[in-house]
C-alpha positions as CSV (number, residue, x, y, z in Angstrom):
1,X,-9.7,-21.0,6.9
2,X,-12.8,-19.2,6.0
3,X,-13.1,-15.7,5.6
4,X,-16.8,-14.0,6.1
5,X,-17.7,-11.5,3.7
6,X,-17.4,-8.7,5.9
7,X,-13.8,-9.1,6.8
8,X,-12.7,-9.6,3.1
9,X,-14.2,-6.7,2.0
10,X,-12.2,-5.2,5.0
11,X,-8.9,-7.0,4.0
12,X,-9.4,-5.8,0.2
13,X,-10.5,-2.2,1.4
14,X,-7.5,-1.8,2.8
15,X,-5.3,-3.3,0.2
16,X,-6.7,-0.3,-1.9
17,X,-6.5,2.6,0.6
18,X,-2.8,1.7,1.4
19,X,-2.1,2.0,-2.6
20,X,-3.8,5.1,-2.9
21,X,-2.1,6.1,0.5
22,X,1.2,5.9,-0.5
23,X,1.3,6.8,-4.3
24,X,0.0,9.9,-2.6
25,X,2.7,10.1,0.1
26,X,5.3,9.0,-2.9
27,X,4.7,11.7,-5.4
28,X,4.7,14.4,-2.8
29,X,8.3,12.9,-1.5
30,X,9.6,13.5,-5.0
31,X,8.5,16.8,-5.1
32,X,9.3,17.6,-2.1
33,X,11.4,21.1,-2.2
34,X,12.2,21.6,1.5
35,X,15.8,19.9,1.3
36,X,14.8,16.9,3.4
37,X,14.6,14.5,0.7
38,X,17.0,15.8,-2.1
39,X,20.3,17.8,-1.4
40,X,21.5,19.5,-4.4
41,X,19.3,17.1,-6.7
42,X,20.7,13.9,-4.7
43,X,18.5,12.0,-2.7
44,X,19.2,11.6,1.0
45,X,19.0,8.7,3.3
46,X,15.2,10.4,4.0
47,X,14.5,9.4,0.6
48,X,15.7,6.3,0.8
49,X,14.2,5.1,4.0
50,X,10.7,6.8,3.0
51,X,10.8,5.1,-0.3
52,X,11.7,1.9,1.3
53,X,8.4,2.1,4.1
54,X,6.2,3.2,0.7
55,X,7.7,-0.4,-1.4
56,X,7.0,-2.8,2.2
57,X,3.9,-1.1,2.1
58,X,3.0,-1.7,-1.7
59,X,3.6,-5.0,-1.2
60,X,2.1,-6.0,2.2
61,X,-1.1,-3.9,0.7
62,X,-1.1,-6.2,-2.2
63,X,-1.1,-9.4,-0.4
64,X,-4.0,-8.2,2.4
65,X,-5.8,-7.1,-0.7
66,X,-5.8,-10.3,-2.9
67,X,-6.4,-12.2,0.7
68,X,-9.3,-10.0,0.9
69,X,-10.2,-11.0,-3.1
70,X,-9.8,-14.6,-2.9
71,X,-11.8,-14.8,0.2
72,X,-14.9,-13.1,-1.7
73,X,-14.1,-15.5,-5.1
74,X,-14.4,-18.5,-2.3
75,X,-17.8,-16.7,-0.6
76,X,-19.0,-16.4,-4.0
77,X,-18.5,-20.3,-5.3
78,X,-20.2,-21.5,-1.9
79,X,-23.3,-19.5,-2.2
């Protein structure tokens, strides 16, 4: 399949906005100070399941990114 250059620089767009996304969301959950993700220093199953979305979402961002990458190295050999 054959990307066009206008949808992999969508697909790697995105792969970046999710990782800046959710390094923003994650270092605000560790900091977080209004008891829903830490009790008494422990983290809670908020954490946990926040943490969780923020790791799926690394990785799914990754691989729509380098989708989005190889289909502009493959653009760029054909022209």
């Amino acid at each position: 399949m054959k990307l066009s250059r206008r949808i992999s620089w969508f697909l790697l767009a995105f792969g970046v906005w999710s990782w800046f996304i959710w390094i923003t969301f994650v270092k605000n959950l560790v900091k977080d100070g209004s008891g829903l993700a830490f009790d008494n220093g422990h983290p809670t199953a908020y954490f946990w399941v926040h943490l969780l979305l923020a790791v799926v979402s690394f990785v799914l961002g990754t691989a729509i990114g380098v989708i989005g990458l190889r289909g502009l190295r493959a653009l760029r050999r054909t022209s």
